[in-house]
Each structure stands twice: as C-alpha cells, then as structure tokens.
C-alpha positions, 0 to 999 in steps of 0.5 A: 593903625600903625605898621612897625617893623622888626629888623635885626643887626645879624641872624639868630639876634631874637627877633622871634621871641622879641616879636611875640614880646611886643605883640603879647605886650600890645595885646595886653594894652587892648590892642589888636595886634597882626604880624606878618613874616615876609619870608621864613627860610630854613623850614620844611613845609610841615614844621613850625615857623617863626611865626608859629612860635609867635602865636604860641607865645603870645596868642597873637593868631592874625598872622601871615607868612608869605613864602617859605624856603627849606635851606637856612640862608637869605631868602632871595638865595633859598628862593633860587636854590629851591627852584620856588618863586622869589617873594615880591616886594608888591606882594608883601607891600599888599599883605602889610596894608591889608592887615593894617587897615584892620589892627591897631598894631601890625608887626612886620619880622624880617629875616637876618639883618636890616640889609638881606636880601628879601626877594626880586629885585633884591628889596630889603626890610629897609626898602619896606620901611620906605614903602610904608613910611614905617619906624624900625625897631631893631634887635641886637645882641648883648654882648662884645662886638654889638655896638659896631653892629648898632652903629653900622644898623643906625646909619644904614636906617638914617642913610634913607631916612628911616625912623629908628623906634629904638634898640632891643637886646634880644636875649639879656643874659642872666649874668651879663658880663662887662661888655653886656654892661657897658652897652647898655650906656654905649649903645644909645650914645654910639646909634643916636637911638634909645635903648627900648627893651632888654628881652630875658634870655631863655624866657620863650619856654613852655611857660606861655602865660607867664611870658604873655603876663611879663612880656610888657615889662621888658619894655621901657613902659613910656615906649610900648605906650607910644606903639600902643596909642 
C-alpha cells in the first residue's frame, strides 16, 4: 500500500489527465488504484469533476471528493467566498488513510500548485506530503518558462524534505518547439529529479479504451514499475 501525490507547478498544467494516466497505467499492472481529490474548485454541484474525468478515462471507480466550490480560484478562497465550510487537513489526512489501507495505489490530486492554499489553517499539498510521509509527483508544462517553475517546485519539496518521485510534462505537443526540446535535458539538471513522463497533448478524448491501453507508455517503464510494486 503506498500513497502518491500528484502536484503541479501552477493551474491547468494537466494534473487530471496525468492522474487518470497513472491510475490507467497501475490498473493494467494488476494493481488496485483509489484516487482522492481533497478539493475541486470551479464546479457546480451537478457538473462533473476532475475526478469524474478521472474515472471516465481510466475506469478507476474507487474515488473520493471531499469538497467542491462553484468559483475557479484556490479552495481556501472559493470556501470563503461560498459561505461553505473550509476543508480540514484531519479530514482529507482520514480520507487518504482510509483508502490506502484498502488499494495498493492511492492517487492523491491537488488543486493548482504544490503551495495553494487547500483549506483551514491555510495547509497545502506539501503539508499532506509531510503528514503522510508521501513522494510527489509533479506535473509541468512543456514549453518556455517551465523550468523556473520546476526549479522553484523542486526546492519548495526539498526545503521540508519531501521526496520528488520525478517530473511529468502534462500535455507534450505534437510538434514541440525549441524550448519543449530543450527541457527535456534541462529539467532534470535544474530540479535535481528525473523526468518520469511526457503525456500526449489532446489524448483525454472520446477514445477511452485506447488511452487506458496506451496510458502505461507514456511513463518511463522502470518508474511506473516501482509505483506498481
């Protein structure tokens, strides 16, 4: 049983779609595979999620979704502004534990980056890496600026001694550019972690079964193994 969480270096980076990659990839394994999403911001209470799109993708049904706030900004903020009680780091703490002690795998998504604000008392994604003694996986975009945005990530992690599991870039372009290019040597050299993934941009279509049977090669093999066993 291990817990991974899933950060990002800013909003809209593909933390979703990268989720329901590994979850789909890990399910393919063999493995029994939750997913929890501490806080979903920017979603009426009718409309599909980030972790509907989870299961939709990978088939992944043990899911949990502590709190939803109808105004896309940091949950703490969308909590204040709704009038709806703030999420509670013991409460989401609970939830992890809960499902860890069942699957093998349990997938833990963050909102925004490794440093927003989740909930009372103003705890983060890397406050619940500490709690449950839990490696990161982080997930950057491809292209020009992404490597400050690692770096800065990389030392926030290391600064309370979380483990960095490695980088994924969320949505690889078909025809990356120069910068894309070059990251892809850059960004291990300038984070200090290995570069884990590289996620197909646009491939979180209608086509479900052919992203669950591909969604295993977008990972480097050795890596996914490791999350797997």
């Amino acid at each position: 049983m291990s817990v991974l969480i899933v950060a990002g270096t800013s909003t809209d980076v593909g933390k979703t779609v990268v989720t329901a990659a590994l979850a789909a990839g890990l399910s393919a394994a063999g493995r029994s595979v939750a997913v929890c999403k501490p806080a979903q911001t920017g979603v009426g209470p009718d409309e599909p999620g980030d972790i509907a799109e989870v299961t939709r993708l990978s088939g992944v049904t043990s899911t949990v979704e502590l709190a939803r706030f109808p105004e896309p900004l940091a949950p703490d903020t969308a909590a204040r502004r709704s009038g709806m009680p703030l999420v509670r780091r013991a409460q989401v703490l609970s939830a992890v534990r809960e499902l860890d002690a069942r699957h093998d795998v349990t997938l833990v998504e963050g909102a925004g980056g490794l440093l927003v604000r989740l909930g009372a008392g103003g705890f983060t994604v890397r406050d619940l890496a500490v709690d449950l003694d839990a490696p990161v996986v982080v997930v950057a975009a491809a292209g020009l600026g992404t490597l400050n945005h690692c770096a800065l990530t990389a030392e926030a992690l290391a600064s309370a001694r979380v483990k960095c599991s490695g980088f994924v870039i969320g949505s690889w372009p078909r025809n990356p550019d120069l910068a894309a290019r070059c990251n892809l040597d850059d960004l291990p050299v300038v984070t200090g972690s290995p570069l884990v993934g590289r996620v197909p941009e646009g491939i979180a279509g209608p086509d479900v079964a052919g992203f669950a049977a591909a969604a295993a090669e977008w990972f480097d093999p050795d890596w996914l193994e490791t999350l797997a066993t």
